[in-house]
VEXPABA-800120 format. One record per residue: residue number from 0; z, x, y of N, C-alpha, C, CB in turn. Coordinates in Angstrom, 1 decimal, padded with zeros to 4 digits. Glycine has a CB too. Layout:
<nodes>
NODE   num       nw       nu       nv      caw      cau      cav       cw       cu       cv      cbw      cbu      cbv
NODE   NUM        Z        X        Y        Z        X        Y        Z        X        Y        Z        X        Y
...
</nodes>
This chain:
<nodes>
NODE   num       nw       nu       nv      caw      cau      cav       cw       cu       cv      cbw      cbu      cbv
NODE     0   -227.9    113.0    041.6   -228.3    111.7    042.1   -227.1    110.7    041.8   -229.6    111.2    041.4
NODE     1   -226.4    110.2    042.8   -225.5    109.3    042.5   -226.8    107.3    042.1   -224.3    109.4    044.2
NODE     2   -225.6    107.0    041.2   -226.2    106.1    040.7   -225.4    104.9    041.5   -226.3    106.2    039.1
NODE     3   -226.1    103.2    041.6   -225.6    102.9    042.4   -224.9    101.6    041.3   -226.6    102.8    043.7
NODE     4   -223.8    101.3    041.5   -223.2    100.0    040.4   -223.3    098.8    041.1   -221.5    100.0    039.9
NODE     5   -223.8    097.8    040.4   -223.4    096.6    041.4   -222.1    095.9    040.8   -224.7    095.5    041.5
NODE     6   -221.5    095.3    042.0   -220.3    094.7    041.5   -220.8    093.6    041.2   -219.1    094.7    042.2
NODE     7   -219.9    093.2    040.0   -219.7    091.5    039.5   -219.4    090.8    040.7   -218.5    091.1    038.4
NODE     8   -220.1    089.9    040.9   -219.5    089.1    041.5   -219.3    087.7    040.7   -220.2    088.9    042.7
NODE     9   -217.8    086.9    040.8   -217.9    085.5    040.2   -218.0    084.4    041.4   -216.6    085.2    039.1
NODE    10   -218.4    083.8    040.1   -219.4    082.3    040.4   -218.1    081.5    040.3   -220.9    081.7    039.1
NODE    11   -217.8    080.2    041.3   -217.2    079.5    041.5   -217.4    078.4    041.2   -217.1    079.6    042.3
NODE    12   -217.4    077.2    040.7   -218.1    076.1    040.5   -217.5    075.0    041.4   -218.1    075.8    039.0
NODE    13   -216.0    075.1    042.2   -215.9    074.0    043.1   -215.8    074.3    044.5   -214.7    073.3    042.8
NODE    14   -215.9    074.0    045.1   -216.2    074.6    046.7   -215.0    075.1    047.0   -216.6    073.4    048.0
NODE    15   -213.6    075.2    046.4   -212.4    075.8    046.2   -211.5    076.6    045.5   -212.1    075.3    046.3
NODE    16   -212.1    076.7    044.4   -211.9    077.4    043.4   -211.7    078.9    043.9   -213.2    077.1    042.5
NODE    17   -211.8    079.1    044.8   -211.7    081.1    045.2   -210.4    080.8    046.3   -213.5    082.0    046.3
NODE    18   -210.3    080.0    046.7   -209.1    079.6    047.2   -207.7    079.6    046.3   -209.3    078.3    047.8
NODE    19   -208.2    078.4    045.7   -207.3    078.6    044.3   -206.5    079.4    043.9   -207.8    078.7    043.3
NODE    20   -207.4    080.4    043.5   -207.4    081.7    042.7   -206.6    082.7    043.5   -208.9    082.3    042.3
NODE    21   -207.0    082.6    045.0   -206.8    084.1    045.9   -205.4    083.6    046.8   -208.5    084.6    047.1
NODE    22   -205.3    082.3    047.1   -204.4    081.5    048.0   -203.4    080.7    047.6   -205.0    080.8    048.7
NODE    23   -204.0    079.8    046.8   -202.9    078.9    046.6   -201.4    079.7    045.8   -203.6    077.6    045.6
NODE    24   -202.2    080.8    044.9   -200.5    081.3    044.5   -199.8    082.2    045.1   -200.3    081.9    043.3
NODE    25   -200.2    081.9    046.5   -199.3    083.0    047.7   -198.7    081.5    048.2   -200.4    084.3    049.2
NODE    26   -198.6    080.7    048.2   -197.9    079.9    049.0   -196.5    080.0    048.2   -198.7    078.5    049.3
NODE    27   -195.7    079.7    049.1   -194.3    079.8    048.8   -193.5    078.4    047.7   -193.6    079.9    050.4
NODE    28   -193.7    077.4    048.6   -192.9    076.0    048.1   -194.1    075.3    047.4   -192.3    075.0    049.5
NODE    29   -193.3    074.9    046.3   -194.3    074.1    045.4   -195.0    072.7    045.9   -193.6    073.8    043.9
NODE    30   -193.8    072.2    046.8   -194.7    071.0    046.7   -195.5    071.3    047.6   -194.1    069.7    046.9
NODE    31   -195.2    071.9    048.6   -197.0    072.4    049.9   -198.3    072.8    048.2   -196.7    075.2    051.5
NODE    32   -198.1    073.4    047.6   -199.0    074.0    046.5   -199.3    072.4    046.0   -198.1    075.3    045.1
NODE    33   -198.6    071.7    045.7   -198.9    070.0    045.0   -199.8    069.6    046.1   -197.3    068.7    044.8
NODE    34   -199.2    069.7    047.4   -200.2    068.7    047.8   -201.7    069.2    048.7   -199.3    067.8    048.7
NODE    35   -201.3    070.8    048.9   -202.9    071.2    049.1   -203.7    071.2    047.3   -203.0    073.1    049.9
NODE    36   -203.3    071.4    046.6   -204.1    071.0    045.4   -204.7    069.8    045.2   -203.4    071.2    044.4
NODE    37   -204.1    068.9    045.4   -204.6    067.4    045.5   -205.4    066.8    046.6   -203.4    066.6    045.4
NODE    38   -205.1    067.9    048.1   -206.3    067.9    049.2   -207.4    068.5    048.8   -206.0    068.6    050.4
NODE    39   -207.1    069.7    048.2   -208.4    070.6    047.8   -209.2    069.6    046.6   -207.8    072.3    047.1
NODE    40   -208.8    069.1    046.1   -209.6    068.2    044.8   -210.7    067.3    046.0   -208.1    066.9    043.7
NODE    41   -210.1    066.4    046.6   -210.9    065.5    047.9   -211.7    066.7    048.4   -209.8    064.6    049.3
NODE    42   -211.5    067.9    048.8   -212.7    068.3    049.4   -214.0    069.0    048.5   -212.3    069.2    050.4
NODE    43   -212.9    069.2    047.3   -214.5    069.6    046.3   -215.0    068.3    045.8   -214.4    070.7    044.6
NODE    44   -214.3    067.3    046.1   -215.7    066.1    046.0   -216.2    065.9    047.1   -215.4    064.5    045.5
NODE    45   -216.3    066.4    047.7   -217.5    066.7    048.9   -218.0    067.6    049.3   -217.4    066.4    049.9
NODE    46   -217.8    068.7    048.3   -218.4    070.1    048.4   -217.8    070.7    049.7   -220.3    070.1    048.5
NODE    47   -217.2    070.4    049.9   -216.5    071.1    051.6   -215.4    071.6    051.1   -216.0    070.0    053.1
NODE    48   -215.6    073.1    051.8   -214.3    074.1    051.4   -213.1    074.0    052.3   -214.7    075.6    051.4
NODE    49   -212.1    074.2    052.0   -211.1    074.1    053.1   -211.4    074.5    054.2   -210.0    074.7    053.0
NODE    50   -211.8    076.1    054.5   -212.1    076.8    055.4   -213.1    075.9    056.5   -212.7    078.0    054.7
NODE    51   -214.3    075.5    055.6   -215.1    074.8    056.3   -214.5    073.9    057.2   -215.9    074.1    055.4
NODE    52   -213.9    072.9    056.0   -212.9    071.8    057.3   -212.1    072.2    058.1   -211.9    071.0    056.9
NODE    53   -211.6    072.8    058.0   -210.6    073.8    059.3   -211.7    074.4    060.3   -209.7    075.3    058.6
NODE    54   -212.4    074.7    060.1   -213.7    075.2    061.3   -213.6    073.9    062.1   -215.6    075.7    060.7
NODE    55   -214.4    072.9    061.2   -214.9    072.3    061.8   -214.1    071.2    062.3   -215.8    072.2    061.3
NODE    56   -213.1    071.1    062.3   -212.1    070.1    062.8   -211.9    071.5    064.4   -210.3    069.8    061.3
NODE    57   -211.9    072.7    064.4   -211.8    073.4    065.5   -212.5    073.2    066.5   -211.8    074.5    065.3
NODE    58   -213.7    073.2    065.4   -215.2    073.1    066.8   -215.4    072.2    067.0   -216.6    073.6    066.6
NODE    59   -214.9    070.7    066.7   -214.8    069.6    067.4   -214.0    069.0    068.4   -214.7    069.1    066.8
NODE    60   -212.4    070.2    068.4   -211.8    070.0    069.4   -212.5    071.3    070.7   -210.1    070.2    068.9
NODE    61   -213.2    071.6    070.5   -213.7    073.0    071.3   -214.9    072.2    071.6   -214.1    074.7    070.4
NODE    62   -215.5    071.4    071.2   -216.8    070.3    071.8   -216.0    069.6    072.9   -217.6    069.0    070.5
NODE    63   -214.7    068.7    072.5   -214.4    067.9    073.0   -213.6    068.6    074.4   -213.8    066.9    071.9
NODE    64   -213.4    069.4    073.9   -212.6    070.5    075.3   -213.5    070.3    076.7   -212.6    072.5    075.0
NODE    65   -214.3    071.2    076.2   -215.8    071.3    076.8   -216.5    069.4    077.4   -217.0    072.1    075.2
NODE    66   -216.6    068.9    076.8   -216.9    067.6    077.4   -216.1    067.2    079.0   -216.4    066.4    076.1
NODE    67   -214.6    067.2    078.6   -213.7    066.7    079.1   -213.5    067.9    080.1   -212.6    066.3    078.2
NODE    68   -213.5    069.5    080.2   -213.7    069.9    081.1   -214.8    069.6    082.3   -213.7    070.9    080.7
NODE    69   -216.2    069.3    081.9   -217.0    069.1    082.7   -216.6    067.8    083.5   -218.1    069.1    082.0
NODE    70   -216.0    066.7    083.1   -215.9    065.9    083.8   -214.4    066.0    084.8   -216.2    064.8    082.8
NODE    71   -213.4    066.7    084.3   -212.7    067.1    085.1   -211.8    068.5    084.8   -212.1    066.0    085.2
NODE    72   -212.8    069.2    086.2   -212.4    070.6    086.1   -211.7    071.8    086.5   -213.0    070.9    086.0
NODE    73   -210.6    070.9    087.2   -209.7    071.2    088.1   -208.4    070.6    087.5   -210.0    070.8    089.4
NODE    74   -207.4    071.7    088.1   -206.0    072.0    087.4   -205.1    070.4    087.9   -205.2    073.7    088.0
NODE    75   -205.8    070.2    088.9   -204.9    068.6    089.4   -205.1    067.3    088.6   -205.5    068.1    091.0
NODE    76   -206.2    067.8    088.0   -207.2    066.4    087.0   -206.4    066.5    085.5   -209.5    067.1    086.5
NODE    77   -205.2    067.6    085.2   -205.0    067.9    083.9   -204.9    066.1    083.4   -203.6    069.0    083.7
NODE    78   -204.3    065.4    083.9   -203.9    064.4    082.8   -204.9    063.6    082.8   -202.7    063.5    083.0
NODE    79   -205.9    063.9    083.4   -207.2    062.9    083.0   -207.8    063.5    082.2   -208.3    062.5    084.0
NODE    80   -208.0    064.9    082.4   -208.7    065.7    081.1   -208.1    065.6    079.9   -208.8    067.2    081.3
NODE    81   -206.5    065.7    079.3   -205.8    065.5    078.3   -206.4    063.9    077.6   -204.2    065.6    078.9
NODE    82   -206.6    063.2    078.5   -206.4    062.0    078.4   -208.0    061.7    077.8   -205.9    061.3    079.9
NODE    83   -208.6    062.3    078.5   -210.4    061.9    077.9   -210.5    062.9    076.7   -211.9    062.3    079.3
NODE    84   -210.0    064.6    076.8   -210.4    065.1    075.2   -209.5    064.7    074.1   -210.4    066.9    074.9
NODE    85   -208.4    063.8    074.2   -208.1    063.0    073.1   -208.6    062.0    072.6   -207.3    062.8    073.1
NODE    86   -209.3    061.0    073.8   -210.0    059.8    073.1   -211.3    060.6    072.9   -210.3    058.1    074.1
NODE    87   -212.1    061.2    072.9   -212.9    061.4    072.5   -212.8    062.4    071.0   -213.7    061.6    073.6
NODE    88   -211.5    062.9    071.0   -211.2    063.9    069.6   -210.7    062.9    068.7   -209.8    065.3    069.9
NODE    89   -210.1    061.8    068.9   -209.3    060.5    068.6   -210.9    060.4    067.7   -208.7    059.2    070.1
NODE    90   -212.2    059.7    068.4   -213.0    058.5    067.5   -213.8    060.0    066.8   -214.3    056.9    068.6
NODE    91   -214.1    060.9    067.2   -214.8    062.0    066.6   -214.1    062.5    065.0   -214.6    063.3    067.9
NODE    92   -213.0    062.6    065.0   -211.6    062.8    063.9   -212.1    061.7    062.7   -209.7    062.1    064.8
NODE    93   -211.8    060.7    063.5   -211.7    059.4    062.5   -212.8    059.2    062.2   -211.2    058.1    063.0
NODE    94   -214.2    059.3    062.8   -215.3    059.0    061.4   -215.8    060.1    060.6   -216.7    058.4    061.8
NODE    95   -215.2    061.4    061.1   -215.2    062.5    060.1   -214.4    062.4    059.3   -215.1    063.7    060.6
NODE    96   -213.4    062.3    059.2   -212.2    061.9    057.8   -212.7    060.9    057.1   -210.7    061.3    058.3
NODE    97   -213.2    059.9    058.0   -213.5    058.6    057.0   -214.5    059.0    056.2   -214.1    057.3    057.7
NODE    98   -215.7    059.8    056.3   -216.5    060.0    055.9   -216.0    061.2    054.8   -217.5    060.2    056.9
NODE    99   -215.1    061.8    054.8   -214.8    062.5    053.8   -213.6    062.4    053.1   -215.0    063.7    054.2
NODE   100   -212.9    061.0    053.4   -211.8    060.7    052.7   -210.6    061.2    052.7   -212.1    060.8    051.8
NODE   101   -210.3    062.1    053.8   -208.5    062.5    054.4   -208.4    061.3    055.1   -208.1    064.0    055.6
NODE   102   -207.0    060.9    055.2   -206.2    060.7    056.3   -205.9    061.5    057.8   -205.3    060.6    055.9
NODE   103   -205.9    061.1    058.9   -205.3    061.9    060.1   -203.9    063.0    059.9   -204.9    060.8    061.2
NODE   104   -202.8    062.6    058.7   -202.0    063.3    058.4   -202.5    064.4    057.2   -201.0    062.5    058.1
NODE   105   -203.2    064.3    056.2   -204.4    065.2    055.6   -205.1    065.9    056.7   -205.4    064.4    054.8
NODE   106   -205.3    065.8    057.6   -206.1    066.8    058.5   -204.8    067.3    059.5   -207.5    066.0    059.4
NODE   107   -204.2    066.9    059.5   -203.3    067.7    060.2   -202.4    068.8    059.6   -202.4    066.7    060.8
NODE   108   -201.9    068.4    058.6   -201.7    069.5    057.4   -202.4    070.0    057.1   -201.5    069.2    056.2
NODE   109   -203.6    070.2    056.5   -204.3    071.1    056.6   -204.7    072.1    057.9   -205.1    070.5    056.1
NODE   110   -204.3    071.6    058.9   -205.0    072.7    059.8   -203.3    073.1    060.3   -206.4    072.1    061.3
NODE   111   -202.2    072.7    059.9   -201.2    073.8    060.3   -200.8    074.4    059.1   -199.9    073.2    060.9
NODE   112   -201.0    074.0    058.2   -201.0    075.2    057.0   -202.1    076.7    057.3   -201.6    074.4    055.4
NODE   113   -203.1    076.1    057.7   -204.2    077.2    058.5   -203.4    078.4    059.4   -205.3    076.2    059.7
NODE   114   -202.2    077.4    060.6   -202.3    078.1    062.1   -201.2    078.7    061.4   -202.1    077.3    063.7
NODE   115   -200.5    078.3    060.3   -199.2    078.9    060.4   -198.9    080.0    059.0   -198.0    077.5    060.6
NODE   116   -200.2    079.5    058.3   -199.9    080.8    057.0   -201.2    081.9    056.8   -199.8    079.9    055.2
NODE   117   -200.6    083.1    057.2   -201.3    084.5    057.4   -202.1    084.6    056.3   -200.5    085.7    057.6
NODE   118   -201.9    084.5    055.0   -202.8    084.6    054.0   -203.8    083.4    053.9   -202.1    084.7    052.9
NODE   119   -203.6    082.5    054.9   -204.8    081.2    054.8   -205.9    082.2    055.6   -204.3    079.2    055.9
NODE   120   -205.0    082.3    057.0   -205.8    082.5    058.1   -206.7    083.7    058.1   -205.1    082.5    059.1
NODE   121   -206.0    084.9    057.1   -206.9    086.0    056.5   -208.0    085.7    055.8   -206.2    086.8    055.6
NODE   122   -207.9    084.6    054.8   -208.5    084.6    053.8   -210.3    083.9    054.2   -207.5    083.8    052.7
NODE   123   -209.5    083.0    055.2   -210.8    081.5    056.4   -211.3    082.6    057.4   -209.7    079.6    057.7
NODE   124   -210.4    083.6    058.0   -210.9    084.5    059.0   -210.4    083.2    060.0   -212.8    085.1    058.9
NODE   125   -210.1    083.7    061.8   -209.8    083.2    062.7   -210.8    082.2    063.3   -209.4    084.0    063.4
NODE   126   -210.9    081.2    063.9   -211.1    080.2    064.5   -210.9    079.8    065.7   -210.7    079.8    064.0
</nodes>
C-alpha cells in the first residue's frame, strides 16, 4: 500500500510575497528589482497581485478592442477604431490606477516587464 504525503504548502501573507521569493531574484538589474519592489508594496496594499494587475489591465484592453471593433469593423475604419479603443482604454486605465494608486507609467512598466521577462510571464502564465 503506497502511502500518500501531502506537501507543505506555504502561506504567504502579502498578495506578493511568492513573487518575491520565486521572481524578483531572477531579475537581472537592480534598480528594475528597486522599483518593482516598491510597485509590489502599492499592490499588497490593495491585496492585488501583480499577476492580477497584469490580467487585468489585458482584459481591459481586450474589452475595449471588442467595443471599438463593433463599432468599426472594417480594415478602412482602422483609424477610427485606433482612435475610439484608446479613448475608451485612456478613461477605463485612469480610474483603475486611480483607484489603486499607480501612475500610467507604473502600469506601463509593469506590464512590459510582464511582455518582455520569461520568468514573469512563466511564473503569471500567458495573457
Amino acid at each position: 500500500m503506497i502511502k500518500e504525503t501531502k506537501a507543505e504548502t506555504k502561506k504567504y501573507s502579502l498578495a506578493n510575497d511568492e513573487f518575491r521569493e520565486k521572481v524578483l531574484p531572477q531579475i537581472k538589474h537592480d534598480n528594475d528589482k528597486k522599483k518593482l519592489h516598491s510597485l509590489l508594496k502599492v499592490l499588497d496594499q490593495k491585496q492585488l497581485s501583480f499577476c492580477s494587475f497584469v490580467k487585468r489591465e489585458f482584459e481591459m484592453d481586450d474589452s475595449c478592442y471588442t467595443v471599438a471593433l463593433k463599432e468599426y469593423p472594417f480594415p478602412e475604419m482602422q483609424n477610427e477604431f485606433i482612435k475610439m479603443h484608446d479613448e475608451i482604454y485612456d478613461v477605463a486605465e485612469k480610474k483603475y490606477l486611480s483607484r489603486i494608486g499607480l501612475t500610467y507609467e507604473d502600469a506601463n512598466y509593469l506590464t512590459t516587464v510582464y511582455s518582455f521577462d520569461q520568468n514573469v510571464k512563466y511564473f503569471c502564465g500567458k495573457y
